[in-house]
LOPA-567858 format. One record per residue: y, x, z of N, C-alpha, C in turn. Coordinates in pm, whole numbers, plus 50000, padded with zeros to 5 digits. Layout:
<vogus>
YXZYXZYXZ/...
</vogus>
This chain:
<vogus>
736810972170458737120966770590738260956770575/737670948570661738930933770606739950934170726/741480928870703742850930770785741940921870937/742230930171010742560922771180742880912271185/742070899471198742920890071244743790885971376/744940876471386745370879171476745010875271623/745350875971752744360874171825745290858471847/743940853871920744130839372001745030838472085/745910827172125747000823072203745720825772360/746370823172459745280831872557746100823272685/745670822472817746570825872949747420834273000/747010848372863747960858372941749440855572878/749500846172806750590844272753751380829972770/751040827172885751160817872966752570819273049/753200815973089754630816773189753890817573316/754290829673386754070827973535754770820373609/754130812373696755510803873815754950811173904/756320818673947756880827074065756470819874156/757400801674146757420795874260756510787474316/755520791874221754080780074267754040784774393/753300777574507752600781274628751060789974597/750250784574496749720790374493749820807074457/750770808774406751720820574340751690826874489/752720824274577752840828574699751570835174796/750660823874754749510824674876748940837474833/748880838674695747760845874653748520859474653/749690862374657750740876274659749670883374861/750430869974894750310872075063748850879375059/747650872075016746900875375002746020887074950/747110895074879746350904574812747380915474814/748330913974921749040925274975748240932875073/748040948475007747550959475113748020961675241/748080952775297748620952075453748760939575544/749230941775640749250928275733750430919875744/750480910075693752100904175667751790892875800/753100887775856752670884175954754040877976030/754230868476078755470863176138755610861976269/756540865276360755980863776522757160855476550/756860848976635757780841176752758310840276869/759550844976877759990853276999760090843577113/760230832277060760030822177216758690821577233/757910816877165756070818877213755750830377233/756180838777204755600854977220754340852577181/754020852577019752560850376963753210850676801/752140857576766752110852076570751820838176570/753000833076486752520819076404751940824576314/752040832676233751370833676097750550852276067/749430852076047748830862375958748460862975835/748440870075728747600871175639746010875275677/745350872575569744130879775564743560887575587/744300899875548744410914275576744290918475748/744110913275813744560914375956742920914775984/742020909275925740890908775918739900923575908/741030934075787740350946575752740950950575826/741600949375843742320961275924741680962176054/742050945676164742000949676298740650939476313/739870933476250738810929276260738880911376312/740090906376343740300893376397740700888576238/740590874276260740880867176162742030860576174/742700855976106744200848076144743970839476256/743040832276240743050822376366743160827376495/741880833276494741890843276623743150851876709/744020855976584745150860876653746380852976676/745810839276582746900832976642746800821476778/745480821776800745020816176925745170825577080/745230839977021745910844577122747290845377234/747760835877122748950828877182750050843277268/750360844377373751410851577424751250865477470/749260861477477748560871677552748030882077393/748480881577287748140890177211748830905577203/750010906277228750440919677279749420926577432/749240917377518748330924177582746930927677515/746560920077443745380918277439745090932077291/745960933877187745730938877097746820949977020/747870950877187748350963077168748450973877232/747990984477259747990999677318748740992877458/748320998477602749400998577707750111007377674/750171015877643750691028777640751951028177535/752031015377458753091011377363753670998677374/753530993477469754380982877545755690978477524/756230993377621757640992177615758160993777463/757391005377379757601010177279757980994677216/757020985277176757050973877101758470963777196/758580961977334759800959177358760900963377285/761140973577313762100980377263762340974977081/762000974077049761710970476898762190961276879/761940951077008762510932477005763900937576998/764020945677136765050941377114766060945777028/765790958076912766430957676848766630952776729/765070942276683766010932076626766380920776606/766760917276802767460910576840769330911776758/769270920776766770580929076698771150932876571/770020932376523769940939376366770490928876261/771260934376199771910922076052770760916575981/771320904975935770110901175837770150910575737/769040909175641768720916475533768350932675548/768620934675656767850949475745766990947575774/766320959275766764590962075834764760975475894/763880977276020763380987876071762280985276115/761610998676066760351003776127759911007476291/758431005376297757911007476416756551014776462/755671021676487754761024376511753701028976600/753181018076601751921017176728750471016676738/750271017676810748561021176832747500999876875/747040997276811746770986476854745190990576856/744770976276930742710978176936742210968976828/741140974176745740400965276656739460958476762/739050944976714738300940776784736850948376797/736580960476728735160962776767735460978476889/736650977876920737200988277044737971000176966/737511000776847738181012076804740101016176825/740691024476810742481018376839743031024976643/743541017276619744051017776441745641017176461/745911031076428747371030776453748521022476324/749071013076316749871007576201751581009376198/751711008076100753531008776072753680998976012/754850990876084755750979276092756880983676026/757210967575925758480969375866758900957275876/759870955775985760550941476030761660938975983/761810929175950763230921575953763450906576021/764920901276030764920886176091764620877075964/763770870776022763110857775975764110844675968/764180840376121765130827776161765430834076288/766620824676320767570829076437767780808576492/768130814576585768020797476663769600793676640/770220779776683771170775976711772170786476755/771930794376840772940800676951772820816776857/772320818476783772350830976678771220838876726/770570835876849769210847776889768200845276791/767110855076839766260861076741765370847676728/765080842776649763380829876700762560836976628/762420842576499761120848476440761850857876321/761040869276334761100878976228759780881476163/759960885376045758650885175938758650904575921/757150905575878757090921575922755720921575792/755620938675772754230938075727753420954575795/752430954475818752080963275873751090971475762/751120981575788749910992975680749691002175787/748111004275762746891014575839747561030175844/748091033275934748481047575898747351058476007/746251050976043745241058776118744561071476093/744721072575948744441089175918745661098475923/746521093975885748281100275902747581105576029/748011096476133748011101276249746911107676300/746011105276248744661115676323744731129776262/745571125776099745671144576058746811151576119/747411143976133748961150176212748411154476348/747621150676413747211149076586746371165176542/745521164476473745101176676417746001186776380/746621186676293747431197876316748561200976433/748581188676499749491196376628748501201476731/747191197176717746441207576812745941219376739/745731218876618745791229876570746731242176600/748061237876547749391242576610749401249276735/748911239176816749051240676967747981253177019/746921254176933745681261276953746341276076905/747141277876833747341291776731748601294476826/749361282776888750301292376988749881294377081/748591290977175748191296877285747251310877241/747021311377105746431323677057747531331677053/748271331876992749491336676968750111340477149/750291336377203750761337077334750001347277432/748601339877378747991350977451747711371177410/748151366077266748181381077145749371386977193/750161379577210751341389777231751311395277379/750981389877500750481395277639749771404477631/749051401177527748361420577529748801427577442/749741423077356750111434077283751401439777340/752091429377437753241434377590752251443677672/751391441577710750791447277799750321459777733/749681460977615749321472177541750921483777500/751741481477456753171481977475753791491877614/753211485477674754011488177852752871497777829/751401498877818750601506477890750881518777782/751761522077634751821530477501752771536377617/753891526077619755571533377678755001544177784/754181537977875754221548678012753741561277951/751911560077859751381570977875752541580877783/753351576077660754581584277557755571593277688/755921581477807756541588477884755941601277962/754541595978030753681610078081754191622877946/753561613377866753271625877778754461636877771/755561628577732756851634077660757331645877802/757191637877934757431655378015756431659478028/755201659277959754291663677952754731679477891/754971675477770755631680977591757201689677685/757561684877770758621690277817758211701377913/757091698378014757401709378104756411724477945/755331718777875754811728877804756111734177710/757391723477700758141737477633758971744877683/759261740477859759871749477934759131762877921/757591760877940756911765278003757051777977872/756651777377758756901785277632758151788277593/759561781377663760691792677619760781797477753/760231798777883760211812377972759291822277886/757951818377768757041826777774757901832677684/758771826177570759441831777498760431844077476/761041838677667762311848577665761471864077728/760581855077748759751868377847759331880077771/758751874077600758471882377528759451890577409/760441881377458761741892377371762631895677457/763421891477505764601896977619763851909177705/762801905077775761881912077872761271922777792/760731923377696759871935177605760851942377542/762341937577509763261946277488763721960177511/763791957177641763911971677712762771980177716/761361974777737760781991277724760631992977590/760731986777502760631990777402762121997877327/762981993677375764322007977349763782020477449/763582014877582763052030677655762492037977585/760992032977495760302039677410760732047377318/761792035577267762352044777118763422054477163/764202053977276765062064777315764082076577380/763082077577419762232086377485761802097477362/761522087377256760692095977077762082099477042/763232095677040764482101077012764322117277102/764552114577257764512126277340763762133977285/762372131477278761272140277218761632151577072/762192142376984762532148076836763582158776867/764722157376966765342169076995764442180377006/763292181577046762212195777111761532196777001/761602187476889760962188576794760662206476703/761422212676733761322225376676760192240576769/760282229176932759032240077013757782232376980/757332224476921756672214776943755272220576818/754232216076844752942220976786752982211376630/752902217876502752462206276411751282190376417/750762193776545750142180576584750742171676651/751882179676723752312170976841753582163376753/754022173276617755622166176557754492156676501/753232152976411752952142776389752932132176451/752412137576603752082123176715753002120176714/754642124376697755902122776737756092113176647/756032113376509756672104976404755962093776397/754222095776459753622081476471754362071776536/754612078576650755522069676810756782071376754/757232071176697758712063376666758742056276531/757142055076448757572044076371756452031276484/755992032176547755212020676631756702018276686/757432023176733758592018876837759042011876734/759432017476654760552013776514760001997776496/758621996976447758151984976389757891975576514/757671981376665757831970176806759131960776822/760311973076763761711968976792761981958676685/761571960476562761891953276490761181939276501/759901939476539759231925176565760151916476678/760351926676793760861914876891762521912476893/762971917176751764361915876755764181903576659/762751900076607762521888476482762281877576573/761331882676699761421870776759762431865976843/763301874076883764671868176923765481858476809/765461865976713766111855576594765651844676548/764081843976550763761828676605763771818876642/763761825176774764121816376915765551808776929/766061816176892767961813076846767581802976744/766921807676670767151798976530766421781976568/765621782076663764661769476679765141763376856/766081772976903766251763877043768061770477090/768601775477005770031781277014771001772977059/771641771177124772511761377165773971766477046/774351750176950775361751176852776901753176962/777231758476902778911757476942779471745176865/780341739276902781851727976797781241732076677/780841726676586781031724676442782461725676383/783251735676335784661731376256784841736676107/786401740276084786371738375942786081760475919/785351762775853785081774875822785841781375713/786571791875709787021798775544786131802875507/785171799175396784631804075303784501817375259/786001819475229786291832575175786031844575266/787161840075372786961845675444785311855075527/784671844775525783571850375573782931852575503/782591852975363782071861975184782641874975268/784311877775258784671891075261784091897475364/783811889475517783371897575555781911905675515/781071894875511779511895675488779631910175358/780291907775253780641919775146780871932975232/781851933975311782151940675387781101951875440/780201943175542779871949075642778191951275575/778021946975420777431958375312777421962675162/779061969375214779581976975138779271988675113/778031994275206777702007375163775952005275065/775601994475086774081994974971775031984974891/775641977974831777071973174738777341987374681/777921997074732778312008274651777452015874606/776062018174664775362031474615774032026674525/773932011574488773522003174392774182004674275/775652005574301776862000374212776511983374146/776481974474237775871964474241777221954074180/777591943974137778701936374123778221923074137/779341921074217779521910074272780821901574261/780331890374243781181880074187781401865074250/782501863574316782991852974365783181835674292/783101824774304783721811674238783051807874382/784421801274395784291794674569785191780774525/784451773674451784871754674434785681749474557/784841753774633784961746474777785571758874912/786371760574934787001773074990786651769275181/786651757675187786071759275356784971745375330/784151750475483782821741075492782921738075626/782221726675638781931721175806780851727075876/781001740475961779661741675991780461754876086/779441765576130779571775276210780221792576123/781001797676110781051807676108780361817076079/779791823676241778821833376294777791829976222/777351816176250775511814676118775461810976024/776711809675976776871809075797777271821875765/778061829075825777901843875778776611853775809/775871851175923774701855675907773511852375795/773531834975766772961829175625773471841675542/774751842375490775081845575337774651858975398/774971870375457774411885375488773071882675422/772121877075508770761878075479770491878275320/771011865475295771011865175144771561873775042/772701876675034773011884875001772371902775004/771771906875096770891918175159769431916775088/768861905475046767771904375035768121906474862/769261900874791769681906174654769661915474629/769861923574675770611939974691769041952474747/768131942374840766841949774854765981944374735/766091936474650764941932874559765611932374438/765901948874397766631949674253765391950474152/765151951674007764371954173955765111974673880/764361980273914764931994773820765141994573732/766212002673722767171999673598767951996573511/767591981573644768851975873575769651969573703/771381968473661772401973373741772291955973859/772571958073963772251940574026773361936374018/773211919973972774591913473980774451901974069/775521900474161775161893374224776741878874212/776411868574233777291857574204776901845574326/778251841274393777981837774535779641825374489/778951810574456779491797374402779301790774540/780591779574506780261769174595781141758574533/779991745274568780191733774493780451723474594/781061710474537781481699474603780331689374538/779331680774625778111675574558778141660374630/777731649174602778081638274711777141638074761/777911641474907777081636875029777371652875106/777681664575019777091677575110778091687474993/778181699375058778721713075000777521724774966/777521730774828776321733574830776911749874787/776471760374864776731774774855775311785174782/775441789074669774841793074610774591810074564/773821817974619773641834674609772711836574487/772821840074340772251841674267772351854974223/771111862074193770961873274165769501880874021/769891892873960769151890173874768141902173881/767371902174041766111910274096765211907574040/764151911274098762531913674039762021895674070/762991888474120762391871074109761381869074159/760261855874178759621852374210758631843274159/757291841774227756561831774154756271822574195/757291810674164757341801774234756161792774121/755461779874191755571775974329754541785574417/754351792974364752861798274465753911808174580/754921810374601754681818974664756231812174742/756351799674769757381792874827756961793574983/755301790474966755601791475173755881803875186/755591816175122755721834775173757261833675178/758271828175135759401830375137760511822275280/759861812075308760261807675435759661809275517/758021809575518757331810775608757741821375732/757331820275851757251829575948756471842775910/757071856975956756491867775929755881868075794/756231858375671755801860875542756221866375475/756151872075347756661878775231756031875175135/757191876775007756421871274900756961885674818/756681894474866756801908874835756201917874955/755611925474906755261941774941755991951975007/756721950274922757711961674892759111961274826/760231964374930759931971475045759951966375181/759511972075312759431966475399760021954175423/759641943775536760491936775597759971926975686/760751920075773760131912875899759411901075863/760021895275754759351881675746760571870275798/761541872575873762011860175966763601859275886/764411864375867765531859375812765411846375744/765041841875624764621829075554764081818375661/763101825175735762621811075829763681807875920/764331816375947766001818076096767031803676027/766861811575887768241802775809767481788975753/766671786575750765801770775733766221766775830/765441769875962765221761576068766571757276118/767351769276128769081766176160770261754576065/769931754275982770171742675891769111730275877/768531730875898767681718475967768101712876066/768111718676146768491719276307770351709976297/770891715276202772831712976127772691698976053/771511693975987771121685675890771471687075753/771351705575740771491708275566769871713975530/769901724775448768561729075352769091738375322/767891750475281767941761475195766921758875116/766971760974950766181758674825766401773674768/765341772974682765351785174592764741776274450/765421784074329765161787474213764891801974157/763341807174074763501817274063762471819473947/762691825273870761681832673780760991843773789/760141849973806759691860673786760111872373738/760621882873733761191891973683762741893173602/763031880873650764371874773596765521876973714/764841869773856766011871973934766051859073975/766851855074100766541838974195767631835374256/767821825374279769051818274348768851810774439/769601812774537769171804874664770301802174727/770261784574765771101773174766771361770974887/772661765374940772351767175092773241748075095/772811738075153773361728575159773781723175306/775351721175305775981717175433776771702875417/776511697375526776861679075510778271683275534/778631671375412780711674275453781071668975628/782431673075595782991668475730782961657475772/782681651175900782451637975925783891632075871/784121623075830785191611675850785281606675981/786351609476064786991603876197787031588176225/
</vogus>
């Protein structure tokens, strides 16, 4: 393959003259837009380009034979003043400034082609006013037809919108009322169930002590009495026994789920351990059970009376669920935790099988034991009542190991 020769001297390597006219004409000419000179004393273009042709369908002549009447004739009424306004500002405007303008004009075949103007002063007369400014105009007729589109678009999604939210106000207003029916709805049915409530414990109270003091009376005669009749006897005072005990569970309930709190203040800890120890000190002694204090936290924010009823229960339920044989120990901590104070009864009974048997242990009237007896309600009393406070009762427990159960109280507010 033989070397490239070099190429031929050409036109393109020719000097452009800028300043030819023909140079000029042919720029004017083959600018994408309407270049164009107007005359503010004739009120008419002296001069168009070509372009005036694609765009608005007249030919230079034509628009410049329109003479004064071409703003009427080939611009929007509706942009009149708009294009006034324009004079006159640049009547005003420094040389070598331009501002823009934009208006709606008519092609000659009726259509309207919206364009943008970029003016500046041309010549100025003797006395410094405007005589002609030079401008060029470009087609911005799709701009504006997509813009016109999306503001009715716009306009279409806020009357959707406007009308969505009227019914969803109106849907709203019509939620609020029926929530309100409802809610004294929900109110008179729970008046209506703590009369049925008190009715069935306060009210069933008494004959049911009548009962059990009557099988009391009875057991005094117990010695004239027929071996059928001391049986019927011991039937009717454990039915009394187990009546009294149900509706003394559902009193503790009822307290526990609709009790009115007293002041929340600062509690001794200790203090109320000793009592709760105290007042069972006699299954404590005949267990020979030991018990063991670490109190981190020596007072808590909460009630007294139902934190010492909490720790009793708990404590009682240690002391009823020993495993034989071996001696119960019981250990009653309290910790400082962020956010809450956490009081802890651990003991090393016959335990549990957790998770299966977590609802029997709070649940209502449940057990997660047999044996020996019991109501079922202490655990659910001391949930619901610390719920109710905004703490918790948890358990940890093993099976034949022995369980601990956590009691959590929110610290003292900060003032």
């Amino acid at each position: 393959m033989g070397l490239d020769k070099p190429p031929k001297r050409s036109d393109v390597d020719t000097p452009l003259d800028v300043t030819s006219r023909g140079f000029l004409a042919r720029i004017v000419r083959m600018v994408p837009g309407i270049v164009y000179v107007y005359n503010h004393r004739l009120k008419a273009n002296e001069y168009s380009n070509r372009s005036i042709a694609d765009l608005l369908g007249y030919s230079p002549e034509e628009i410049q034979a329109m003479g004064d009447r071409l703003v009427e004739q080939v611009v929007h009424p509706a942009d009149w003043s708009l294009l006034e306004e324009h004079f006159d500002h640049l009547q005003n405007l420094p040389d070598g400034q331009y501002i823009s303008v934009e208006s709606r004009h008519y092609a000659k075949n009726g259509s309207v082609v919206w364009l943008r103007g970029r003016d500046t002063v041309f010549e100025r007369a003797a006395d410094g006013s405007l005589l002609r400014h030079v401008g060029i105009a470009t087609d911005i007729t799709a701009e504006k037809e997509a813009a016109e589109r999306l503001a009715s678009a716009n306009h279409e999604l806020e009357a959707r919108v406007r009308v969505r939210t009227a019914e969803l106000q109106s849907l709203n207003e019509e939620l609020e009322a029926r929530v309100v029916q409802r809610t004294e709805k929900l109110r008179e049915i729970n008046r209506d169930l703590k009369d049925l409530t008190y009715a069935a414990t306060h009210d069933l109270k008494v004959p049911v002590s009548n009962m059990a003091s009557l099988t009391n009376m009875l057991a005094e005669a117990e010695p004239l009495l027929t071996d059928e009749h001391v049986e019927t006897l011991g039937w009717m005072k454990e039915v009394c026994q187990q009546a009294g005990e149900k509706v003394d569970a559902l009193i503790c309930v009822t307290q526990a789920r609709s009790g009115a709190f007293s002041a929340f203040h600062d509690v001794d800890l200790a203090e109320v351990t000793g009592q709760v120890l105290a007042d069972l000190d006699f299954q404590i002694t005949d267990l020979r059970a030991s018990v063991e204090l670490d109190l981190g936290v020596p007072t808590v924010w909460f009630l007294d009376l139902e934190l010492g009823n909490a720790l009793k229960a708990l404590v009682a339920n240690a002391l009823k669920y020993t495993r034989s044989g071996v001696r119960p120990r019981i250990t009653i901590t309290s910790r400082q935790e962020v956010g809450h104070v956490r009081i802890s009864v651990q003991d090393n009974g016959t335990g549990l099988s957790l998770p299966r048997d977590i609802d029997k242990v709070f649940g209502l009237f449940k057990r997660a034991h047999s044996h020996p007896p019991g109501a079922g309600v202490s655990l659910y009393a001391i949930r619901r009542i610390l719920e109710r406070a905004e703490g918790d009762i948890s358990v940890i427990s093993t099976l034949g190991e022995g369980s601990t159960f956590s009691i959590r109280l929110p610290n003292r507010p900060v003032p």
